[in-house]
C-alpha positions as CSV (number, residue, x, y, z in Angstrom):
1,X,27.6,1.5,15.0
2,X,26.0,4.8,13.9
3,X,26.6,5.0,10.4
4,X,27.1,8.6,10.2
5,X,30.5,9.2,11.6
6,X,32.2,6.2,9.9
7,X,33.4,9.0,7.4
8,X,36.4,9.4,9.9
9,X,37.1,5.7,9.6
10,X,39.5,4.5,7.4
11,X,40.2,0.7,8.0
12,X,37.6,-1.6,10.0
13,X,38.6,-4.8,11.5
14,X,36.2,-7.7,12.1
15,X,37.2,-11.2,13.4
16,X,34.7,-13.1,11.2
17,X,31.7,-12.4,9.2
18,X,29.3,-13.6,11.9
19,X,30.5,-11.6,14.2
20,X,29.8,-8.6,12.1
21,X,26.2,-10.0,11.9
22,X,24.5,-12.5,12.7
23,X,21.7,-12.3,10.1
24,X,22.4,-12.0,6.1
25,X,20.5,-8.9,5.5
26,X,22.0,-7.0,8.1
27,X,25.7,-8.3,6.9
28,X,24.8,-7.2,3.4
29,X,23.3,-3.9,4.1
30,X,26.8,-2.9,6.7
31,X,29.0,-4.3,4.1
32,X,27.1,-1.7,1.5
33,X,27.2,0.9,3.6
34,X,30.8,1.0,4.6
35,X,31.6,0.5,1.2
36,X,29.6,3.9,0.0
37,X,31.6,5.3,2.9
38,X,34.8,4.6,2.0
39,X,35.6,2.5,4.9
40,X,37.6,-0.9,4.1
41,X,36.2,-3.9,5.8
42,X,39.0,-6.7,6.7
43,X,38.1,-9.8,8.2
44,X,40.7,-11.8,10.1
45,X,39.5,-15.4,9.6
46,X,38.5,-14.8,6.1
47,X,39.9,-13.4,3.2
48,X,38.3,-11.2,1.6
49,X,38.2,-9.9,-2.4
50,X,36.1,-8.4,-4.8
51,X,36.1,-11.1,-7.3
52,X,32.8,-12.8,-7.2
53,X,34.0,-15.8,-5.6
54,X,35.2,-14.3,-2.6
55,X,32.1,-12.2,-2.6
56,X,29.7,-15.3,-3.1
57,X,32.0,-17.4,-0.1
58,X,31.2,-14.0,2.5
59,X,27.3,-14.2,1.6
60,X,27.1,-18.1,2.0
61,X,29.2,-17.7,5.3
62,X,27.0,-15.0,6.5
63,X,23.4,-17.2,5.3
64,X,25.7,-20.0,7.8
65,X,25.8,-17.2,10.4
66,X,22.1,-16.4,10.2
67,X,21.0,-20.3,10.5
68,X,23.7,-20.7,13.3
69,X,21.8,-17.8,15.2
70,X,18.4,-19.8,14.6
71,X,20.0,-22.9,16.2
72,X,21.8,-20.9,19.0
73,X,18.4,-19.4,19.9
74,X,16.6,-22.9,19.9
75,X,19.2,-24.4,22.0
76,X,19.4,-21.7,24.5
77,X,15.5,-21.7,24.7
78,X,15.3,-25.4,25.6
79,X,18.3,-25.1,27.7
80,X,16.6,-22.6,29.9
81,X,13.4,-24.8,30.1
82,X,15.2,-27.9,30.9
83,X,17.0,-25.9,33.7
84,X,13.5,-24.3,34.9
85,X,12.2,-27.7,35.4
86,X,15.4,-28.6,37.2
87,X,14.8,-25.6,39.8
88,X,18.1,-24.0,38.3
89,X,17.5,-20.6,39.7
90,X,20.4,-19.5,36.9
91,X,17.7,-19.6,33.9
92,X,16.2,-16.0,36.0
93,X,19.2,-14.4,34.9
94,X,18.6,-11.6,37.8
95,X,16.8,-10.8,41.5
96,X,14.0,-8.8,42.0
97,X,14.2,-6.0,44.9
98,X,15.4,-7.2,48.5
99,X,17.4,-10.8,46.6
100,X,21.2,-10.7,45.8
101,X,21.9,-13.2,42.6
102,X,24.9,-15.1,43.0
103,X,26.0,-16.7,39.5
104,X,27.2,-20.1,39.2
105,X,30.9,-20.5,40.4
106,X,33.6,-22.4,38.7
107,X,33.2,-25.0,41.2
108,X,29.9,-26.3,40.4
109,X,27.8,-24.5,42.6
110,X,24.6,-23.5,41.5
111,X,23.4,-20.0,41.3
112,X,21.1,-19.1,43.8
113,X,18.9,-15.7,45.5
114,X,20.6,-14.5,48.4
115,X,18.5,-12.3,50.9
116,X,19.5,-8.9,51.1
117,X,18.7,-8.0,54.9
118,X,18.1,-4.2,54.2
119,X,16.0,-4.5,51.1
120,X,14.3,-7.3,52.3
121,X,12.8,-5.1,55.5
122,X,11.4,-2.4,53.0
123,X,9.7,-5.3,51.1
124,X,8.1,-6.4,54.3
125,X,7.3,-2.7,54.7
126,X,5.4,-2.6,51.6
127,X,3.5,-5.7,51.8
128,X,3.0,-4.9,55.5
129,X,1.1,-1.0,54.0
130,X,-0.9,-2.7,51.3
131,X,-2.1,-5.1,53.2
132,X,-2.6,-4.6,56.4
133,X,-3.3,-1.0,56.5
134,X,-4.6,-1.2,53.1
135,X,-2.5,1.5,51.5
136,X,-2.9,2.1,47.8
137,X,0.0,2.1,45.5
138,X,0.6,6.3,45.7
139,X,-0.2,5.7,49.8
140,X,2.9,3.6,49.0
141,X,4.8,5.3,46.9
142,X,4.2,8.9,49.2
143,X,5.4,6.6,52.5
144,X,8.6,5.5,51.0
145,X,9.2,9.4,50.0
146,X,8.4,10.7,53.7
147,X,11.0,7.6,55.1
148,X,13.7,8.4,52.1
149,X,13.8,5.1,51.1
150,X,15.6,5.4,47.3
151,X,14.4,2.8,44.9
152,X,16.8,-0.1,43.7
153,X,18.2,2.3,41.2
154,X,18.6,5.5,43.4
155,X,15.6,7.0,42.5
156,X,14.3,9.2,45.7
157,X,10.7,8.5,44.0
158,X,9.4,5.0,43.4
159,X,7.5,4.5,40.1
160,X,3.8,2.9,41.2
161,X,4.3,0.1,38.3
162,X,7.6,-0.8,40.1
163,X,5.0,-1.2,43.2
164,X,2.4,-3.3,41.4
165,X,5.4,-5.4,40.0
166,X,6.9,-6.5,43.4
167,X,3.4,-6.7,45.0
168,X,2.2,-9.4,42.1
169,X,5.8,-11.0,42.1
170,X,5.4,-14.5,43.5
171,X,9.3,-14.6,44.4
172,X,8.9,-12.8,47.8
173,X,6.7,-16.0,49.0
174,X,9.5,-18.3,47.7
175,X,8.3,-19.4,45.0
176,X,9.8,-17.8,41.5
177,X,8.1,-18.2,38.3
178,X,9.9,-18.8,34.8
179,X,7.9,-18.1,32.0
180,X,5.6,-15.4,33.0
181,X,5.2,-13.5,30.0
182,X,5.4,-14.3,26.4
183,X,5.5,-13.0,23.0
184,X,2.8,-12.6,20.8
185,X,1.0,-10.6,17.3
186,X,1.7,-7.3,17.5
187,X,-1.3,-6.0,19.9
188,X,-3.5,-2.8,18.3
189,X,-2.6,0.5,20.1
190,X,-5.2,3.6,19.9
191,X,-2.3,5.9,19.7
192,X,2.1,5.1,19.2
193,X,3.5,6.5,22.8
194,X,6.0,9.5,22.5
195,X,8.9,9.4,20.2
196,X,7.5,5.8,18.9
197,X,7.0,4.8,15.5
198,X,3.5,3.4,14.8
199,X,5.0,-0.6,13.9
200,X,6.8,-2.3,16.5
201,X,10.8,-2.5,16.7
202,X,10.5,-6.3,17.2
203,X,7.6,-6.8,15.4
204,X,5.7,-8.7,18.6
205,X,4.3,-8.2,21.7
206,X,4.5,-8.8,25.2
207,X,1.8,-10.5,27.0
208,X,1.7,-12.1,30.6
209,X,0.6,-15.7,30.8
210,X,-1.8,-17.6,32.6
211,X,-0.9,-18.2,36.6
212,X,-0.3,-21.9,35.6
213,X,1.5,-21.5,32.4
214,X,5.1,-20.6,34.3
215,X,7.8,-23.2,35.7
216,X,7.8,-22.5,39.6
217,X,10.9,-22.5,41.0
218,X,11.7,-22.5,44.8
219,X,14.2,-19.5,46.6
220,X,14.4,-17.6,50.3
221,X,11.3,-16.6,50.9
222,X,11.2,-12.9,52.5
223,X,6.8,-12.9,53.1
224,X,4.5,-15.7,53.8
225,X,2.0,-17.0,51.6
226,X,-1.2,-15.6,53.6
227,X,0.6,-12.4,53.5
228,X,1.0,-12.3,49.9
229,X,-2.8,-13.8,49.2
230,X,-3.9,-11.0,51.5
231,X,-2.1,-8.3,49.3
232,X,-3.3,-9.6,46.4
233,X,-7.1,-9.6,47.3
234,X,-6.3,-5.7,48.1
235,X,-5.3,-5.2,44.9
236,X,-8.1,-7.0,42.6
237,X,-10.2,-5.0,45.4
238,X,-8.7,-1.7,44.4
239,X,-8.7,-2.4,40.7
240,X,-12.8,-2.9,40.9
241,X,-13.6,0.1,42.4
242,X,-11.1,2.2,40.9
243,X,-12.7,4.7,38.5
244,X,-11.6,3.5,35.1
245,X,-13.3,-0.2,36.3
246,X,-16.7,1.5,37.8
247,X,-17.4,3.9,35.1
248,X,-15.4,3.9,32.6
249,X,-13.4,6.8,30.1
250,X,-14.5,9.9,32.0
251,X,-13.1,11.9,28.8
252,X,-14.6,11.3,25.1
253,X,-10.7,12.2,23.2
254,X,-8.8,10.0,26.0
255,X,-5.9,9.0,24.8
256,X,-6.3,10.7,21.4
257,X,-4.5,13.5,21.9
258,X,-1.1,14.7,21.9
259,X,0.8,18.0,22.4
260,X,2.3,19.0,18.7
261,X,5.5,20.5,20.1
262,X,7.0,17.8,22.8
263,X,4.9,14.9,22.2
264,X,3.9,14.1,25.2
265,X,0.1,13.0,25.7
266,X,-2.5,15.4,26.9
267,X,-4.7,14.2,29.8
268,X,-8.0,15.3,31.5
269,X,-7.7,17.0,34.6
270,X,-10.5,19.3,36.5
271,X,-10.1,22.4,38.4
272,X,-9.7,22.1,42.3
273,X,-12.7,23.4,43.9
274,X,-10.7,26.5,45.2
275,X,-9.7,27.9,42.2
276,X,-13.0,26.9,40.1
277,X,-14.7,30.6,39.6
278,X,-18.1,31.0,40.1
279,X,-19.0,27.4,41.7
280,X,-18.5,25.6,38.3
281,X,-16.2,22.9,38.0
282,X,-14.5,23.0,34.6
283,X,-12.0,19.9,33.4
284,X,-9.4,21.0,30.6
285,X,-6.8,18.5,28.5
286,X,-3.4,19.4,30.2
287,X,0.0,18.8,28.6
288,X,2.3,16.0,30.8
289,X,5.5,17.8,29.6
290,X,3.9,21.1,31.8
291,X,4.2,19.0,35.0
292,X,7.1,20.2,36.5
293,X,7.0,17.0,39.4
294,X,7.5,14.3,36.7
295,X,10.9,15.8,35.3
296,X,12.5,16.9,38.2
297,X,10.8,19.9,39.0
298,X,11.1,21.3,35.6
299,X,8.8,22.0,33.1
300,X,9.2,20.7,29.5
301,X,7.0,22.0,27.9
302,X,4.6,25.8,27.8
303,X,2.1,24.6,26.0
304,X,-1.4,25.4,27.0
305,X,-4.3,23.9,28.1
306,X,-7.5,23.3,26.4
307,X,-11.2,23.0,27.7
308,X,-12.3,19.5,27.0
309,X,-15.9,20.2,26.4
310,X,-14.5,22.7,23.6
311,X,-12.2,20.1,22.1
312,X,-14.6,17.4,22.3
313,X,-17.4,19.7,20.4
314,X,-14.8,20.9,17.4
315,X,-13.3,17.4,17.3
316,X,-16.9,15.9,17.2
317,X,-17.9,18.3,14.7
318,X,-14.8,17.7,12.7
319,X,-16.0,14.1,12.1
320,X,-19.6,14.8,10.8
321,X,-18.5,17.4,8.6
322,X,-16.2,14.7,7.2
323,X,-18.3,11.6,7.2
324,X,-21.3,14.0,5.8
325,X,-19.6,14.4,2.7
326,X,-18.2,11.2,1.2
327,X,-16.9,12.9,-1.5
328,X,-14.4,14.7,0.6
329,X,-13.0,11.3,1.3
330,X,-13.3,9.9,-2.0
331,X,-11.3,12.6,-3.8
332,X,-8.7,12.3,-1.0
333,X,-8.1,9.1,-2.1
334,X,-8.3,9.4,-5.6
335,X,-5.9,12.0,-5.0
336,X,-3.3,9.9,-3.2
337,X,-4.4,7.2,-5.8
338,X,-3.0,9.4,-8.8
339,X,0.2,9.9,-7.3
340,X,1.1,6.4,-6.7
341,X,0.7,5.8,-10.2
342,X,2.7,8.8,-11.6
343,X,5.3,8.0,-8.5
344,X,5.6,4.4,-9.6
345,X,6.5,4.5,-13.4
346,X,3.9,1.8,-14.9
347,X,5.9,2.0,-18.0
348,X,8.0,-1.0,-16.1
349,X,6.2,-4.4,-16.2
350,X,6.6,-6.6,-13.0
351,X,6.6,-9.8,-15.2
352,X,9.0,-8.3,-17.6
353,X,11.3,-8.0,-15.1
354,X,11.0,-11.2,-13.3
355,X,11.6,-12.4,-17.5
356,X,14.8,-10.5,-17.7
357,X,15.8,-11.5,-14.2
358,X,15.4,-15.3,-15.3
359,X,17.6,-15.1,-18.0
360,X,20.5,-12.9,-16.1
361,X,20.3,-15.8,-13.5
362,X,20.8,-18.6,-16.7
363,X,23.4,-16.4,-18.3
364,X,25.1,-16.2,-14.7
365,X,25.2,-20.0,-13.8
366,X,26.1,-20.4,-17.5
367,X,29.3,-18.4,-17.2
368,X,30.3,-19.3,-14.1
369,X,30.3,-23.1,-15.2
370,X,32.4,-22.3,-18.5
371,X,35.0,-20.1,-16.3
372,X,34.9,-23.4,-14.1
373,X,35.4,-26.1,-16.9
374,X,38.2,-23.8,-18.3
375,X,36.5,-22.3,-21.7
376,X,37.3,-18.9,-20.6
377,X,40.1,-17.1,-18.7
378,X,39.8,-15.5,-16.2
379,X,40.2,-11.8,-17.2
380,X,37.2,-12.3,-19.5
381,X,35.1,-13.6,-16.8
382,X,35.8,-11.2,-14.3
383,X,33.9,-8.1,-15.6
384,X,30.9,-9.7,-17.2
385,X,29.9,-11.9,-14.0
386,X,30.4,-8.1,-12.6
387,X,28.5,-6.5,-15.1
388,X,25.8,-9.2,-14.9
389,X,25.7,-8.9,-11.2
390,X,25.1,-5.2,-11.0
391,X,22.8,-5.8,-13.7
392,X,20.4,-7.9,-11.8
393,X,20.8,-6.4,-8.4
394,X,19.4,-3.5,-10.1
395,X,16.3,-5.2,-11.6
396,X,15.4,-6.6,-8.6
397,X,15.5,-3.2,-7.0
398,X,13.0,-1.9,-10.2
399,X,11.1,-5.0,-10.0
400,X,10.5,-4.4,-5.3
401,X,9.6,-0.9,-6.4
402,X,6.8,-2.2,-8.7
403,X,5.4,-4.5,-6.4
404,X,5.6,-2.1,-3.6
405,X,3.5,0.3,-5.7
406,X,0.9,-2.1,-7.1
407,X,0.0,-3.4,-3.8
408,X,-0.1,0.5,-2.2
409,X,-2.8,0.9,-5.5
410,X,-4.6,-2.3,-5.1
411,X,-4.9,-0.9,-1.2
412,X,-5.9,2.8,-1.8
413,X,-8.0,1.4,-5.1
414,X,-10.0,-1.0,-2.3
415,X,-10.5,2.0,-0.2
416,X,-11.9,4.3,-3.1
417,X,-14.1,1.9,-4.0
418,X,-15.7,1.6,-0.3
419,X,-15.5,4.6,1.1
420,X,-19.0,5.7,0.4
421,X,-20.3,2.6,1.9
422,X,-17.8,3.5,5.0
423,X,-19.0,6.7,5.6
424,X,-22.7,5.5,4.9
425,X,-22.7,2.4,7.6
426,X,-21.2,5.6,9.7
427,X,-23.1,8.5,9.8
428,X,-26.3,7.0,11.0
429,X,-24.9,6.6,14.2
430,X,-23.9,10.8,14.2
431,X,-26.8,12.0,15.4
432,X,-26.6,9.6,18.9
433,X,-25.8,11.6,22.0
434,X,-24.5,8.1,23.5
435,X,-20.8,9.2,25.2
436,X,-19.5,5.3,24.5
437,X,-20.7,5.1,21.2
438,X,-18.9,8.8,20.3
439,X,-16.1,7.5,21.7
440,X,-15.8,4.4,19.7
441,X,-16.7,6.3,16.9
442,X,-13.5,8.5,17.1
443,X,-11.2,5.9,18.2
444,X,-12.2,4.2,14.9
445,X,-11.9,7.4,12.6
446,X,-9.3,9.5,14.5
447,X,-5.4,8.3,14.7
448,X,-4.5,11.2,17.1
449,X,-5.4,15.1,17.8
450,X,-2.0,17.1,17.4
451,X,-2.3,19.9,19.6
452,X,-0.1,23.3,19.1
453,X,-0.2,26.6,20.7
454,X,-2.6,28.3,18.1
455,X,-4.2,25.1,16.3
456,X,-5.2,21.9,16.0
457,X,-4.3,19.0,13.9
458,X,-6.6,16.2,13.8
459,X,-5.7,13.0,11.4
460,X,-8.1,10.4,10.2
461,X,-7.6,7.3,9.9
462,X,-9.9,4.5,7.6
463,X,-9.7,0.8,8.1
464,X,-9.9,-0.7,5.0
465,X,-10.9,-4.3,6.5
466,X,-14.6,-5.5,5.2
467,X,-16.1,-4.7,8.9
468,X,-17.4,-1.2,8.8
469,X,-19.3,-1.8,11.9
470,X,-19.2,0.1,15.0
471,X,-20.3,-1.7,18.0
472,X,-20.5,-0.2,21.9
473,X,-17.4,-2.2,23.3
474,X,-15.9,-4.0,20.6
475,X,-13.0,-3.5,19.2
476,X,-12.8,-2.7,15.1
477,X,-9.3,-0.9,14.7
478,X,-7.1,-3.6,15.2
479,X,-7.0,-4.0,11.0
480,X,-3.8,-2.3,8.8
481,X,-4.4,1.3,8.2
482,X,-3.0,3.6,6.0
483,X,-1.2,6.6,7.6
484,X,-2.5,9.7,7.7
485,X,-4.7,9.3,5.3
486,X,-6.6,12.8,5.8
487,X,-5.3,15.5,7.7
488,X,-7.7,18.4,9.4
489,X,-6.6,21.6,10.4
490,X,-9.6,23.7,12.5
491,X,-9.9,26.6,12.1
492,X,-11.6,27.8,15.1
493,X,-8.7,26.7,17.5
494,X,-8.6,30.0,19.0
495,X,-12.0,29.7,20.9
496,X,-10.7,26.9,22.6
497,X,-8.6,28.9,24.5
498,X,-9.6,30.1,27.9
């Protein structure tokens, strides 16, 4: 529920506390939020009060609710693995392109793929292109456009990574797999795609596994196995001579850069020979929201494009002004340094807190066992275990800031401390004319290039990891940064214009 429009709401109406949330965190920040609100929470299997009782019975039920979820997930993970290795086809939960899923029936019959006859001709179709007449995946995707064949979901134009899927899906040969991808660590990115934040939502990743790591699980087959082998071969055969696998980035900011006003990346493109003036073949950064055919024949976006040997010669110079003078950086931080400490308050001690925090707890238990033995009514006890409770709640609040701001100093203090040895172990690789060792250079240094319609922005980035190495190949940005941590404007964004 969107928080914002539960000022029309009077009176909220739950069935339990686990069904509001299923974790405690969440339950507690909703229940403080409709409170601020205004908005009454009433549960129907539970009673609830404001007396700390009641409120102390709602956060144990909802720390219940949170282990119950645990134990629910468990379950339903070995559940579906026992089924797998049963050859349950019900533990798939769906059916790829040209299968019908049938769920299991109140009579005990199993869920199982049914073929559907249409859908299953165009998958013969496509198997039958890319392998046979060797079609790649747009020789594909333009030969279901010129037959009309719509996609699964209506689309008149089939996405190619919706062809790759069905192409490496093992399903069509009869044999399903359970278990083909997996979660993992968060995986480094060179640049958050549009509208993204920077961490992951779900704080993981999604990998595929090995071949030989998934539960094979036997339905209709629609292709037959040499077929399948055959389209397979096609494709590893495609992905080694396609360009990116032969030679490489063909563009030094490639995947750096971004258009400041819709977000959408920028991407190297060269004139067509007919309209290159002259004989000379230029190649220019081009916005994705300018291309009218990926939004429906509608343009998203004016913003113009850039010459990339223009970009890549302010960008580049950009950097060596930078790493040429350390102090730049170093003052920067300092900088940033400074106003953590004034932001923070350090007139509030992180152990004199956790101190004062100790003894609210003892007062606390102590009070609540001399209301329970009888020593005190109960219209004493009411507002000082209320009192006392707000009281703590808002030392731990003071005592998350500290933290938060001593470990944000300790991090920019590490930084200030090795930034000249950073920029040193750096700018002796400047001078190289090497285009791989440029590029890892930026993709190290450079979080993204923020391109608007009369400037760019380009933001630095400094891993503050011990490696300060820069090796052709490897990868050395997969540590924490800070963000943003230096911002540069050019100023001669105008010549880049053509």
């Amino acid at each position: 529920m969107n928080l914002y429009i539960v000022s029309s709401i009077e009176r909220l109406y739950v069935l339990s506390p686990d069904r509001l949330a299923r974790k405690y965190a969440y339950q507690a920040l909703l229940m403080e939020e409709f409170s601020a609100c205004g908005v009454e929470v009433i549960f129907i299997n539970h009673t609830s009060g404001d007396t700390p009782e009641e409120m102390m019975l709602l956060q144990i039920q909802g720390m219940f609710a949170e282990y119950e979820r645990g134990k629910i997930m468990e379950r339903n993970r070995r559940g579906k693995l026992h089924g797998a290795r049963c050859g349950n086809v019900g533990v798939l939960s769906g059916a790829p392109y040209g299968y019908r899923y049938i769920r299991r029936q109140s009579d005990g019959t199993p869920a199982q793929y049914i073929v559907n006859l249409h859908e299953a001709s165009v998958v013969r179709e496509i198997f039958s292109w890319a392998g046979i007449e060797h079609l790649s995946l747009g020789g594909v995707v333009r030969r279901l456009a010129e037959k009309g064949i719509e996609s699964a979901t209506g689309n008149p134009v089939w996405d190619r990574s919706t062809i790759w899927g069905m192409l490496k899906n093992p399903a069509y040969k009869g044999l399903a797999v359970f278990g083909k991808t997996k979660n993992c660590a968060p995986r480094p990115r060179v640049r958050a795609a549009r509208n993204s934040a920077d961490i992951l939502k779900n704080g993981y990743s999604v990998i595929r596994n090995k071949p030989d790591d998934g539960i094979v699980i036997p339905v209709p087959a629609i292709i037959n196995s040499a077929l399948f082998l055959t389209v397979n071969e096609q494709l590893e055969e495609n992905r080694r001579h396609a360009r990116q696998g032969r030679r490489g980035a063909a563009y030094l900011l490639q995947g750096l850069t971004v258009c400041g006003h819709c977000r959408y990346a920028y991407y190297g493109k060269k004139v067509s020979k007919s309209a290159a003036k002259g004989g000379a073949q230029y190649t220019y950064y081009h916005c994705t929201g300018t291309d009218a055919y990926r939004f429906g024949g509608i343009r998203v976006c004016d913003n113009k494009q850039v010459r990339t040997s223009m970009l890549d010669e302010t960008v580049w110079t950009q950097v060596v002004a930078l790493l040429s003078e350390p102090e730049r950086l170093k003052k920067e931080y300092e900088q940033r340094l400074t106003q953590v400490s004034e932001h923070s308050g350090q007139t509030a001690d992180a152990e004199r807190l956790k101190k004062q925090e100790n003894q609210l707890n003892v007062g606390r238990s102590r009070l609540i066992d001399s209301f329970a033995e009888g020593l005190i009514d109960k219209t004493d006890f009411e507002p000082r275990i209320r009192v006392m409770t707000l009281r703590l709640a808002e030392l731990e609040r003071q005592r998350a800031k500290v933290e938060q701001a001593t470990e944000s100093q300790r991090d920019l203090l590490l930084l200030v401390n090795r930034v000249e040895d950073f920029a040193a172990a750096v700018t002796e690789r400047l001078s190289t004319d090497d285009f791989l060792m440029k590029r890892e250079i930026l993709r190290a240094l450079v979080k993204r290039i923020e391109i608007y319609r009369d400037e760019i922005v380009v933001v630095f980035r400094v891993n503050p990891g011990n490696d300060t190495s820069l090796e052709t190949g490897s990868d050395k940005t997969s540590g924490r940064s800070l963000p943003d941590c230096l911002r540069s404007k050019s100023p001669c964004f105008s010549k880049l214009r053509t």
